[in-house]
N, C-alpha and C positions, 0 to 999 in steps of 0.2 A: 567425464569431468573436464576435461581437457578442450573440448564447445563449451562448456556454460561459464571457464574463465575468458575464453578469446570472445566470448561473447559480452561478457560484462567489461573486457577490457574495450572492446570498440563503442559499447556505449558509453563509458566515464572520457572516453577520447573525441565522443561529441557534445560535451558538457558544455562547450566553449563558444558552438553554434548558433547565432542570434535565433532564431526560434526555437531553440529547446534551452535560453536563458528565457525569453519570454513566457515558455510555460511553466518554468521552474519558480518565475518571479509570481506569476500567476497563482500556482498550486501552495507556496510559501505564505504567499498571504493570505491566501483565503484558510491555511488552516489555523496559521498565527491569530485572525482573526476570531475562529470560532473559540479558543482557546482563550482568546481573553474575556469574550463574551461569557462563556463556562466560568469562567475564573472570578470576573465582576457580578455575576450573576448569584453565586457558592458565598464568597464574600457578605453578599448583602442579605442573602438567607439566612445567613448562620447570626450576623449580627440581629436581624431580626428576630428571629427564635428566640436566642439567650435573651435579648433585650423583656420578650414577652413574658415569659414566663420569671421575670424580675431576676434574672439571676445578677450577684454581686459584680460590677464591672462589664457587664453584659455586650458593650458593642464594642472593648476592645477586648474579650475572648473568644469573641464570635469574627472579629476580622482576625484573630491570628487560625483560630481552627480554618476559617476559610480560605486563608492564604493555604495552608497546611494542604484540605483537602484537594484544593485544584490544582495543588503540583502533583502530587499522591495522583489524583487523578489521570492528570496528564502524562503523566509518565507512564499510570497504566494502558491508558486509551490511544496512545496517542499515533501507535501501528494501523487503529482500527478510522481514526477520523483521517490523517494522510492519505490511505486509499481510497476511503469512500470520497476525498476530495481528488485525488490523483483520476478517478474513474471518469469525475467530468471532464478532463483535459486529457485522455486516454488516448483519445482519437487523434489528436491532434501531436503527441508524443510520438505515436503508430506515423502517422503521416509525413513528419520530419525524416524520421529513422527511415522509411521507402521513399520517399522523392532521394535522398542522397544516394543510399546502398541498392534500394531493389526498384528502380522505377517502374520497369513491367508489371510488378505485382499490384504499386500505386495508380496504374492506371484502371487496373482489374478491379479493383477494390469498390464496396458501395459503400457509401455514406451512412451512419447508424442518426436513427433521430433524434430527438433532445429527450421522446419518453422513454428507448431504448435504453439510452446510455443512464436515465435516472433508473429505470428497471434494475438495470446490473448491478448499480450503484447498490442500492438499496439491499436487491439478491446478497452482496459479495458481503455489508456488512452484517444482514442479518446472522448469518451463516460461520461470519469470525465468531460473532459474539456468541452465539450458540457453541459452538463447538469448543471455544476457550469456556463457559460454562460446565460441559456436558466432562471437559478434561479436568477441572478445577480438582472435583475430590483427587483424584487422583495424585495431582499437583500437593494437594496437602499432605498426605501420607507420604509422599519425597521427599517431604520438610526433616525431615532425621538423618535423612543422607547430605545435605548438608548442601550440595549440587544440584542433587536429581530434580528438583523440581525447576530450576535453571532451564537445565537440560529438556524437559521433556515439553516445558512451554516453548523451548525455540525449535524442537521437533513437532509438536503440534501448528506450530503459525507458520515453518517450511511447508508443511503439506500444505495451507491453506493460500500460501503468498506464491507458493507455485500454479496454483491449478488459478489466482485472479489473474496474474499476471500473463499467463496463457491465453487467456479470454479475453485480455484487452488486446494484444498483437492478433488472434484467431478470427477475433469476430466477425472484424471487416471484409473476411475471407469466407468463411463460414455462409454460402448461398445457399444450403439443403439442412433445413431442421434435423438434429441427432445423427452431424456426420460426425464422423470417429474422430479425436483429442488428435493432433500432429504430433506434441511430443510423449516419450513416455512416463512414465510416473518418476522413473529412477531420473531425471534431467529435470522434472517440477521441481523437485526433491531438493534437489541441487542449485537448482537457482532462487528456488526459496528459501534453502537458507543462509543462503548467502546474502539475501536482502534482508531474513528477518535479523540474521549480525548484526547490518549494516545501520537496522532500524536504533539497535542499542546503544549508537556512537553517538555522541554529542553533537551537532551541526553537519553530521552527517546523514544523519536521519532523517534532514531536510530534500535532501539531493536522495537515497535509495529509493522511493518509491520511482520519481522519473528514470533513475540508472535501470532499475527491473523492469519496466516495460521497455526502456528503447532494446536491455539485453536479449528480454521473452521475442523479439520481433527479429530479431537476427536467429535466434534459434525455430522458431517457426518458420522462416523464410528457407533456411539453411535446409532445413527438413522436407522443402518442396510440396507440402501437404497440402496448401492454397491453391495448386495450380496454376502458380506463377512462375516465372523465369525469375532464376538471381540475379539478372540485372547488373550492374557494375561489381559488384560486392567487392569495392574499394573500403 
């Protein structure tokens, strides 16, 4: 436990870094962006809809439902479209976090391609969205405990937000198809859900996906599994 705080704390203490503000400014708008789109797009459906099917007052209860559904929405999604955006600047997150802390290993490292990094992308959200699915029932029947279903969504997205954010520090390292995971499950664990917390805070939520991978890259490095030297680990 005691790695995955000094780890999250050296990442939130590079927050400050002109290139992990450039990619934070980066990853923010491009999801603020998709979210308005979603939101303008929900909007103009809904008012269309009602509007068709003649109902009374139709394109001002279809812009309130629609206002309604894209926060609804976005609130729920909103873990799921952060990373899948966070995934195309992954590399580049990784890269910041080793040129300062682990240079040896930045020099080891190969480059992932633009279909690679969309592969993963696409992989890491299919795979939320499935698995928050496949956990749903269960999620509902906690609804009497009043918590539980709290509870077992932010333990279900830990295990998830751990093993992406592994994969975005691992991969560049990762030269041999189905080499063995560096960290182990109880540290995914842990650092995921500490991010998927982090995901529930208000303007904070902005900043956790970049905070979890610069963290995932100090504890993969930490762990020596790359093959790399620590480097400064300043």
């Amino acid at each position: 436990m005691g790695q995955v705080f000094s780890a999250l704390a050296q990442a939130i203490g590079q927050l400050g870094d002109r290139p992990v503000l450039e990619i934070i400014a980066k990853s923010m708008a491009l999801t603020l962006a998709v979210f308005a789109v979603a939101g303008v797009a929900t909007w103009g459906g809904m008012r269309w809809l009602l509007a068709d099917f003649s109902v009374p007052y139709g394109n001002e209860v279809g812009a309130v439902l629609g206002v309604v559904l894209a926060i609804v929405g976005g609130w729920l999604l909103f873990r799921f479209v952060a990373l899948a955006v966070l995934q195309f600047f992954a590399d580049e997150v990784v890269q910041a976090v080793e040129r300062k802390h682990y240079p040896a290993a930045a020099a080891n490292a190969r480059t992932l391609s633009f279909s690679e990094e969309l592969a993963n992308s696409l992989r890491g959200l299919a795979r939320a969205l499935l698995i928050n699915l496949v956990a749903l029932p269960v999620g509902l029947v906690l609804l009497v405990t009043g918590v539980g279903t709290a509870i077992w969504f932010w333990a279900v997205n830990a295990w998830l937000l751990g093993r992406e954010l592994q994969d975005m520090a691992w991969l560049r390292h990762a030269h041999a198809p189905g080499a063995p995971a560096p960290l182990s499950g109880g540290t995914r664990f842990l650092l995921g859900g500490a991010i998927a917390a982090l995901l529930l805070v208000p303007f904070a939520n902005l900043l956790a996906p970049v905070i979890g991978a610069a963290a995932a890259v100090h504890l993969v490095q930490r762990r020596g599994e790359s093959g790399s030297g620590n480097g400064d680990n300043a």
